[in-house]
C-alpha positions in Angstrom: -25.5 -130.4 -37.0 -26.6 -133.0 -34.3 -24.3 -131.1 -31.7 -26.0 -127.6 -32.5 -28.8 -128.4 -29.8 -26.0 -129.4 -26.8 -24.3 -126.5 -27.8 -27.4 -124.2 -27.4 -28.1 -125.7 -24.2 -24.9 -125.1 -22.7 -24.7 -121.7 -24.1 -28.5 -121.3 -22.3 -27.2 -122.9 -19.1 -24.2 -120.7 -18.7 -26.4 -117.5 -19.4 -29.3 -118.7 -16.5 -25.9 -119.2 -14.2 -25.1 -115.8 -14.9 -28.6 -114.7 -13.3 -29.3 -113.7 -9.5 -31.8 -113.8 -7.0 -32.1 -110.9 -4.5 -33.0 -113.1 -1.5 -32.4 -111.7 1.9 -33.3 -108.9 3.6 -31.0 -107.0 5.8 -32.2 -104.6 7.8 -30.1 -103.5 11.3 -29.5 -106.6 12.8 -31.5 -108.5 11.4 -30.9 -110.8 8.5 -34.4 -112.5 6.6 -35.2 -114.3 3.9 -38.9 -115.3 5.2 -39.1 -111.1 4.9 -38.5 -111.5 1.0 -41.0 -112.4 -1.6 -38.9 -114.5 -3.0 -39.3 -114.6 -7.1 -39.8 -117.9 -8.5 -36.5 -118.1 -10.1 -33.5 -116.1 -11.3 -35.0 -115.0 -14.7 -35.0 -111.0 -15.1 -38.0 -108.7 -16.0 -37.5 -107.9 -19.4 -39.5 -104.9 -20.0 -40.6 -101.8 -17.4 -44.0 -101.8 -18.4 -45.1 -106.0 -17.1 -47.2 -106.6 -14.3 -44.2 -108.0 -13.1 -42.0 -105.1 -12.5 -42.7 -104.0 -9.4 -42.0 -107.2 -7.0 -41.0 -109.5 -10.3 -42.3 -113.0 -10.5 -43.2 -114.4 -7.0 -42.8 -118.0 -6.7 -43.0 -117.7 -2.6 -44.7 -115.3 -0.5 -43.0 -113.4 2.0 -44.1 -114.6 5.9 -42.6 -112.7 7.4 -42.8 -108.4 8.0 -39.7 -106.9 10.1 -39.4 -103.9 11.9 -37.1 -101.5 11.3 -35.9 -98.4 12.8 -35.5 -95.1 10.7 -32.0 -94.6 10.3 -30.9 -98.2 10.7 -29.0 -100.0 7.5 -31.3 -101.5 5.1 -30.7 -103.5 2.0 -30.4 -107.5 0.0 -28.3 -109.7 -0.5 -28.2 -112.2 -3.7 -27.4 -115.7 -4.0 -25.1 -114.8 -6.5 -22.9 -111.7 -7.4 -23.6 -109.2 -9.8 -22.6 -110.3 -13.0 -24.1 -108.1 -15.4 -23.0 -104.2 -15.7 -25.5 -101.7 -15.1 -27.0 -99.4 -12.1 -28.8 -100.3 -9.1 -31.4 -98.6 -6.7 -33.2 -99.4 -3.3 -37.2 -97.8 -3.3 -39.3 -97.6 -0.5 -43.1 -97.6 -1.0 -45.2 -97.0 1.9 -48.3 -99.1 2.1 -52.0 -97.0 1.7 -53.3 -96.2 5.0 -55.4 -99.0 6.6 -53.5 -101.5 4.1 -50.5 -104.3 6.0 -47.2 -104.7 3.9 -48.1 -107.9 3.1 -51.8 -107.3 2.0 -50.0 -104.2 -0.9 -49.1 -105.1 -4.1 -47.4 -102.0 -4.6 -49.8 -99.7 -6.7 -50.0 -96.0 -7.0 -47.5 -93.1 -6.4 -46.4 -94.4 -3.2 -43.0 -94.9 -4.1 -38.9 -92.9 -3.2 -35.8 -93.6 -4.1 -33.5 -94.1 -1.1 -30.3 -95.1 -2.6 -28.6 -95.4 -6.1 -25.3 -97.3 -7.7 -24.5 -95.5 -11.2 -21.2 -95.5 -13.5 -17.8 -95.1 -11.9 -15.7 -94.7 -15.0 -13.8 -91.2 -14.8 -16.1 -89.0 -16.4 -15.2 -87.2 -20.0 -12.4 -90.4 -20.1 -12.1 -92.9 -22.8 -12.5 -96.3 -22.1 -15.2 -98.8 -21.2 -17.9 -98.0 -18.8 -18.0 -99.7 -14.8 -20.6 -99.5 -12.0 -20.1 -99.2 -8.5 -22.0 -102.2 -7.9 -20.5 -104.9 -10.4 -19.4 -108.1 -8.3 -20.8 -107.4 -5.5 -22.9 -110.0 -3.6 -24.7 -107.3 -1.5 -25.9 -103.6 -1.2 -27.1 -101.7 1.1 -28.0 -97.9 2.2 -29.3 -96.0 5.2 -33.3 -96.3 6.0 -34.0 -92.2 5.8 -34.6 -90.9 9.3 -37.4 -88.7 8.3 -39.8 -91.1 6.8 -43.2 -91.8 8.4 -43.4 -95.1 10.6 -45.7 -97.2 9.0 -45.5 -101.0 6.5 -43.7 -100.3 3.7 -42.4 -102.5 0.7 -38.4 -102.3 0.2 -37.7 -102.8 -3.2 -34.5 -103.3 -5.2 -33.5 -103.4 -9.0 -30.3 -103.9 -10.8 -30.4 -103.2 -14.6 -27.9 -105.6 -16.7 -26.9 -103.4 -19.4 -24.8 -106.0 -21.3 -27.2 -106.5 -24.4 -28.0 -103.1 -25.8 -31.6 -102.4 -26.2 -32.6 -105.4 -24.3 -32.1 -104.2 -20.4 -32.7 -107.5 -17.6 -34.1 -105.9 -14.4 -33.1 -107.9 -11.3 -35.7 -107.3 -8.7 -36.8 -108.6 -5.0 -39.3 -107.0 -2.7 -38.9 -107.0 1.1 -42.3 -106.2 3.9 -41.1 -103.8 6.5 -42.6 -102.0 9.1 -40.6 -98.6 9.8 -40.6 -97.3 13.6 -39.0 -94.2 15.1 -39.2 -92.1 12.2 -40.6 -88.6 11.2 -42.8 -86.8 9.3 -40.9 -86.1 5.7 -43.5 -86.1 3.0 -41.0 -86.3 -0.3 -42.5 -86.7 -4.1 -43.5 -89.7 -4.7 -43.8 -92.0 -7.7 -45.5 -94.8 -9.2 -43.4 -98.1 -10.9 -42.4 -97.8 -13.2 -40.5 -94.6 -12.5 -39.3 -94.4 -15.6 -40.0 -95.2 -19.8 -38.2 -98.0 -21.8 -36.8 -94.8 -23.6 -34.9 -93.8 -20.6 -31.3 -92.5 -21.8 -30.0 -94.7 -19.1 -31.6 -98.0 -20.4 -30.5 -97.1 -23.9 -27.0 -96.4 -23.6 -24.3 -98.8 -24.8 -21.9 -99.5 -22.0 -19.4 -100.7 -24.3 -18.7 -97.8 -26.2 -15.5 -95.9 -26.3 -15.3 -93.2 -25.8 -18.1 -94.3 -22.7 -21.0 -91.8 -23.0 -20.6 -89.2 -20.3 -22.5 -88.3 -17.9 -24.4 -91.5 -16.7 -27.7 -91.0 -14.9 -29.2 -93.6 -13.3 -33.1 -93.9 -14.0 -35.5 -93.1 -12.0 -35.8 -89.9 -9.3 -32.8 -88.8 -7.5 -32.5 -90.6 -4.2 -34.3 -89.0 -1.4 -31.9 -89.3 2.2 -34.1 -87.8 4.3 
């Protein structure tokens, strides 16, 4: 009985290890972390609905806004690898008019869906479920040429799917300020974009046969 404490600690300090920050952006050339609000440490948002969902916990404020041109690459890279199956997606919210990047706190239906990372198990196959983004230290997607030049907040979440019912969202916000871009007016949404309900938050990846089809939550990624 006097070793069930170290044991629970080591089985808590190998779970935290297992956790990721999202703490650079990349965006053309250029690679920042002073860009990032970076969150205060590598715990996940547990639940769509906290205050904390949209930019998760920020333990520093970003100092920095970059500038981007429409069209370039844009994206994060952890401090880590992903660990924990499940999807990803990259948002873009553009700040309300008269309102800097780093002044938004990312309220309202302001928000697309630029990219997505969803199963990759052969569909209608038996066998365990994979995601396109599992071990991977980085992801990144294509800044849509059409959106309006203006600050924007870059978002990204991966969803660990490993304990059923209990999704971990992994989130980081970048400021960005988009240049050389069009006039594309997509449907926009608020965060969450999505309930706790979701069919994609549910699912148990571990099943076998693995559910079929997989949809990522969320919209459907606008390209632009």
């Amino acid at each position: 009985m006097k070793f069930a404490p170290v044991v629970a600690f080591a089985a808590l300090a190998q779970s935290a290890s297992a956790h990721y920050i999202w703490t650079t952006l990349l965006a053309g050339s250029t690679t920042s972390t002073a860009a990032v609000r970076q969150p205060l440490n590598n715990s996940p948002v547990t639940s769509p609905t906290s205050s904390d969902f949209t930019c998760n916990v920020i333990g520093t404020p970003a100092t920095q806004t970059v500038n981007v041109t429409a069209g370039s690459t844009v994206g994060f890279k952890l401090d880590n690898t992903i660990y924990h199956l499940g999807p990803a997606a990259i948002y873009l919210g553009k700040a309300p008019s008269g309102t800097t990047a780093a002044a938004w706190n990312g309220s309202g239906a302001s928000w697309i869906k630029i990219a997505e990372w969803g199963a990759t198990y052969p569909q209608g196959t038996s066998g365990a479920m994979s995601f396109a983004d599992y071990n991977l230290g980085q992801l990144t997607t294509t800044l849509p040429r059409t959106v309006p030049n203006g600050d924007y907040l870059l978002r990204i979440e991966q969803i660990g799917l490993h304990v059923v019912g209990a999704p971990q969202w992994y989130i980081s916000c970048a400021q960005i300020t988009v240049t050389g871009g069009g006039s594309a007016s997509p449907t926009k949404v608020s965060m969450p974009p999505y309930s706790a309900s979701d069919p994609g938050l549910t699912v148990s990846i571990y099943a076998n046969p693995a559910p079929s089809p997989y949809v990522v939550p969320g919209p459907r990624p606008f390209t632009g």
